[in-house]
N, C-alpha and C positions, 0 to 999 in steps of 0.2 A: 784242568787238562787231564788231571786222571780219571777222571767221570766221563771223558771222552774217550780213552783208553778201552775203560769196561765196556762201554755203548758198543764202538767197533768191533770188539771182543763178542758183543751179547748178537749183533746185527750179524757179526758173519759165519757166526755158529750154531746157527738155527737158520731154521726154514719157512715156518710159518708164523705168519702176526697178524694182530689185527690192533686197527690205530680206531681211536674216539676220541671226544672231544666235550666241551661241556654243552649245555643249555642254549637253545639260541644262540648256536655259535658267530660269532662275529668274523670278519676277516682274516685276520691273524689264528686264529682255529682250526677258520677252513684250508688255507694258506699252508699250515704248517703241517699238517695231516697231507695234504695235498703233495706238498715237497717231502715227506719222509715215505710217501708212497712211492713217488718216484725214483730214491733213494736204494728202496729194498727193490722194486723193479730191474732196476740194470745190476743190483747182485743178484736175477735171477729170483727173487724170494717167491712166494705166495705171499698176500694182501691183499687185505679188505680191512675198509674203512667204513665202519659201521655207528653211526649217531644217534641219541634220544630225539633229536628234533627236525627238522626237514631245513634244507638248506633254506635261507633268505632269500628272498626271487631277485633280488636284488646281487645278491653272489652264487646264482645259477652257475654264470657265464665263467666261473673260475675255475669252476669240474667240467672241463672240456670234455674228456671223454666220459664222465657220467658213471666214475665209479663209487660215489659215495650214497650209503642205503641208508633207508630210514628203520632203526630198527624195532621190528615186529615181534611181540612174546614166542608167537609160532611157527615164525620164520626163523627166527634165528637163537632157536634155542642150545645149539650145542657151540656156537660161537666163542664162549668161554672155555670153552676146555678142548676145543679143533687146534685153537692157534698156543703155537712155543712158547711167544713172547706177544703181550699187549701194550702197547704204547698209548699213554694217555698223554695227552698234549694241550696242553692254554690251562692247564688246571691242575689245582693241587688238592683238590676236598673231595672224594669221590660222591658225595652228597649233590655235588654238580653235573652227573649223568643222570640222575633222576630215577626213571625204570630202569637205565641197565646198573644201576647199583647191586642190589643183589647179588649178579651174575659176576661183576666184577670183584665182589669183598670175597666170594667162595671160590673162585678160581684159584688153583692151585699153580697157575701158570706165571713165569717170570713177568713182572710188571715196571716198567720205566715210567718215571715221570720227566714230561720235559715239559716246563715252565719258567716263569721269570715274575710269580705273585707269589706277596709274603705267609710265613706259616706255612708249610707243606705237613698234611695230613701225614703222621705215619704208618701208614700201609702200603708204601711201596720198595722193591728190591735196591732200586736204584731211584734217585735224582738228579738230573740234569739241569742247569741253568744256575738261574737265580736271579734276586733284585736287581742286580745292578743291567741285567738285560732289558730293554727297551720294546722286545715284542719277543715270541718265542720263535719267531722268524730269524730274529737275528741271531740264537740261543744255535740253530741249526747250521746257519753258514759256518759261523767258528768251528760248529762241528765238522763240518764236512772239510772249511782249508786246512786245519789241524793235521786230521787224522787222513788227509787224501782218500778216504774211501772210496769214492766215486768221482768223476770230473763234472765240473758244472755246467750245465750246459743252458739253452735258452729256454725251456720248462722249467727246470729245477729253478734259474734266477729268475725266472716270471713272478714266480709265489713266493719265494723270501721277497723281492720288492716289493710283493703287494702287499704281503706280513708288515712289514717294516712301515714300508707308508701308511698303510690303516692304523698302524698301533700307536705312533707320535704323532696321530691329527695333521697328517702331511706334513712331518719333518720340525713343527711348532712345540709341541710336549717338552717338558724337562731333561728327560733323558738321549734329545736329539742332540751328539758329541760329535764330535770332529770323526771318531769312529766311525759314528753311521753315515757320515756322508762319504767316508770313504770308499765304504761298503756300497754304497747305495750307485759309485762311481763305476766303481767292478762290477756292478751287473749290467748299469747301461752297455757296457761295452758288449752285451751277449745281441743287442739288437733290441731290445725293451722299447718301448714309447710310452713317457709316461704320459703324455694327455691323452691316449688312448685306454689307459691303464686306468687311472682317474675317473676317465666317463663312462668305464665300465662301474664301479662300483661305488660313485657317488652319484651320478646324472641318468640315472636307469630306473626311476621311482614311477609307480604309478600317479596316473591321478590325485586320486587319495590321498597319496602324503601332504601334497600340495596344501591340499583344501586342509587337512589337518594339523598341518602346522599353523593355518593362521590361527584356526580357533585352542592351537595351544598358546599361541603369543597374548592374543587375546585374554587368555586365562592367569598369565602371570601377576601374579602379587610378589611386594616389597614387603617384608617386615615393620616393626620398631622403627629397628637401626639403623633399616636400609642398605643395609649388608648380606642378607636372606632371600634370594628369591625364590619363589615355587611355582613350580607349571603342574596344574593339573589336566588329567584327560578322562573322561567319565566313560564305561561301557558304550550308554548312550550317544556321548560324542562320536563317538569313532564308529559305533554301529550306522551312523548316519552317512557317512563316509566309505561304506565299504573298506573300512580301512583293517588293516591288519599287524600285529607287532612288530612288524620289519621296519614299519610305515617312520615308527617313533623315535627311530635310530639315528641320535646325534642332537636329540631336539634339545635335551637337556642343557648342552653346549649354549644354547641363546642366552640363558639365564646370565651368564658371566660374563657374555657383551655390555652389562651395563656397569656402566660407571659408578663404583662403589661396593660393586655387589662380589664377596669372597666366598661365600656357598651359594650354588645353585641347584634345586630339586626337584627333580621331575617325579610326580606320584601319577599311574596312571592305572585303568581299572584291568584285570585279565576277567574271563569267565569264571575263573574259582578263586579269585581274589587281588590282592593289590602288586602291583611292582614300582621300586623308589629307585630313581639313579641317583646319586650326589655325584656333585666335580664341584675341585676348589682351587683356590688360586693360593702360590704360594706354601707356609707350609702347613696350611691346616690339613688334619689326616683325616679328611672321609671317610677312610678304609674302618679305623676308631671308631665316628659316627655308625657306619652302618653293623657293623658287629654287634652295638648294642640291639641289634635285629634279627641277629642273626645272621648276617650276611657280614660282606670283608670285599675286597679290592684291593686297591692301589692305594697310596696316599692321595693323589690328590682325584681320583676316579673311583667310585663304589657304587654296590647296590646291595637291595635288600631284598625281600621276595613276604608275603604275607599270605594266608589262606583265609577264605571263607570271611574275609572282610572288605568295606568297600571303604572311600575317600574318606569321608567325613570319620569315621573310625578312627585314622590314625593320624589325621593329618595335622593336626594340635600337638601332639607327642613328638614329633619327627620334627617337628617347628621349635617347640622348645631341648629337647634334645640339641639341635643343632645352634641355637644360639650359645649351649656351653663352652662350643669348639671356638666361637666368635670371639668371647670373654677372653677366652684363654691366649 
């Protein structure tokens, strides 16, 4: 409650900001960037919302008016030192902007973080959330009925519900409490529909995905133990496909439909090298597994990211790696 105190404090004593978000942002990024825009908007602020990566075509339709840019070395070079305050949001590692890292470790400017993932990086003024939040969607509304700063209206609860529902796998995930659905109550009431909400940013897929998830199911192997699955996706596969990394979003999920199966790992190939999701059921900690990579998450959601390597490289290491979690 006091970290919302300073937020309101830091929100309505400044003028200018600019909000970012990590890597391939997923829903709950775009979502939460989206609602804190709207936020500083009706106090009047300046904001821009400026990204390393290009929104998902798939979550186009969430930036209704199209203010989120992609950002450019050239274009947006004074970016860092125009705005008051920078709000980083879904993320706590600034290593997760990628190219605008630089611009953001030398900024001299007031830096919030608002997130709900373990271990937060120390390099920021402030932090807002934490674990026990379930998307950084929901990390926002408390902010806003708390501290009344603005009233909510049917914008603002469009994007904490679609925070909220993308980030507990439709209301399924661990951390979906008697809370969130309360919450999840009070915004229907602004006029929401969620099957309309839903088919916006689950049932909006190209082609492609289609074709590409069979040949990821296709691709699945079983361990040993039979508690281990792995989906792999090769360059090749997916270049056949036209497909694209929006395309792979959620695939990893199939892995833990099967019976038996408490790790599930998608490895699949980028142009300059690998990317691994884990998800696990129960309490093994993925977040553990994938750090040993360099990467971190959730407990029971993670990934990792590799360079300049392809499948067969890592995929024996990540396999046993991950049967330690099983043992344990």
């Amino acid at each position: 409650m006091g970290h919302f105190k300073k937020l309101k404090k830091i929100l309505l004593s400044h003028k200018k900001f600019l909000i970012t978000s990590h890597v391939n942002p997923d829903a709950d990024a775009i979502c939460s960037e989206l609602a804190a825009y709207l936020i500083l908007k009706k106090l009047g602020k300046e904001v821009r919302i400026v990204n390393h990566s290009f929104t998902p075509y798939n979550l186009e339709s969430l930036d209704r008016n199209k203010v989120i840019e992609r950002y450019d070395e050239n274009n947006h070079q004074d970016i860092f030192n125009d705005a008051d305050v920078i709000l980083v949001v879904d993320l706590n590692q600034m290593n997760r902007v990628v190219r605008m890292e630089k611009g953001l470790r030398t900024s001299n400017k007031f830096k919030v973080c608002i997130d709900h993932h373990q271990d937060p990086e120390n390099v920021f003024d402030l932090i807002v959330g934490g674990t026990d939040y379930s998307a950084t969607g929901e990390i926002i509304y408390d902010f806003v009925k708390s501290t009344n700063i603005v009233e909510l209206d049917y914008d603002i609860a469009y994007q904490i519900y679609t925070a909220i529902m993308t980030d507990t796998g439709s209301f399924r995930f661990e951390r979906t409490s008697p809370k969130i659905h309360k919450i999840i109550a009070e915004l229907l009431e602004y006029g929401l529909n969620p099957t309309e909400i839903y088919n916006q940013v689950y049932d909006q897929f190209h082609f492609s995905r289609v074709k590409l998830l069979g040949e990821a199911l296709n691709s699945i192997e079983l361990d040993s133990t039979g508690k281990i699955a792995v989906m792999t996706l090769t360059n090749e596969i997916q270049a056949k496909h036209d497909a694209v990394e929006a395309d792979v979003d959620g695939f990893v999920n199939y892995c833990l439909s099967i019976i038996g199966v408490q790790i599930g790992i998608l490895i699949y190939e980028l142009k300059d090298g690998v990317k691994v999701s884990f998800r696990s059921k129960g309490s093994i900690t993925v977040n553990k597994l994938a750090s040993e990579f360099g990467g971190g998450g959730h407990t029971n959601a993670a990934g990792a990211r590799f360079f300049n390597i392809r499948i067969n490289d890592i995929k024996n290491k990540i396999l046993e790696a991950a049967q330690k979690y099983i043992n344990q």
